[in-house]
C-alpha positions, 0 to 999 in steps of 0.5 A: 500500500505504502508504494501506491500512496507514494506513487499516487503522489505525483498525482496531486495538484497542490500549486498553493500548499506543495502539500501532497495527499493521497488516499486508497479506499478499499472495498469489501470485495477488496477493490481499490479505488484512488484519489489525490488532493485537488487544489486551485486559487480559490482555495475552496473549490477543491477536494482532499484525497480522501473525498475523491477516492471515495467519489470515484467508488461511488462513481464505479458503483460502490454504495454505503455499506460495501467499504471496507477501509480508508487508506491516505499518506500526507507528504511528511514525515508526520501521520495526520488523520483525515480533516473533519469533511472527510470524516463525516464522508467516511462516518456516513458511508462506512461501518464503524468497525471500519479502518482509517489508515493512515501513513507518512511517507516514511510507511509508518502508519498509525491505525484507527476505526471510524468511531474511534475518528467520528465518536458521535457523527452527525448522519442520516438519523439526525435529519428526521 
């Protein structure tokens, strides 16, 4: 995993940060599907790795409930946790017990749930 996140690197379109990010969401039935930081001028107009590598198994057809885990390497050599947009996107789509991985460039990784991410999301429920 650790090559595909570095390779996936050169991927990313980070003109303002020089910070790339990359993601590998992998599926139940063991899929993988990939995704960089995308960033442009207005700074708000683009999507984090994670997001895009989730948008893209939407895309191929996955639904809520057939993920299976979050795999994403920042360009440090510091371990960072997904930002809390994404979290939400993973609280709504993935189970719990699912795994968010997340690596430095180095390989070095530091493993967490869903809940253990998102102790108490805001989903579905919370719209009714």
């Amino acid at each position: 995993m650790v090559e595909k996140l570095l390779e996936l690197h050169k991927n990313s379109y980070v003109p303002i940060s020089n910070f790339p990010v990359s993601a590998c969401i992998v599926t139940k039935d063991e899929k993988e599907y990939y995704g960089v930081n995308v960033e442009d001028s207005s700074t708000r107009a683009g999507t984090c790795a994670e997001r895009n590598a989730i948008f893209n198994a939407i895309t191929n057809g996955v639904k809520k409930g057939e993920f299976k885990e979050v795999n994403v390497m920042v360009a440090s050599g510091e371990i960072s946790t997904p930002c809390f947009v994404c979290r939400q996107m993973i609280s709504e789509l993935f189970d719990k017990d699912s795994i968010v991985r997340c690596y430095n460039t180095e390989g070095e990784f530091k493993e967490y749930t869903v809940e253990e991410l998102c102790p108490d999301p805001f989903g579905e429920e919370d719209l009714k």
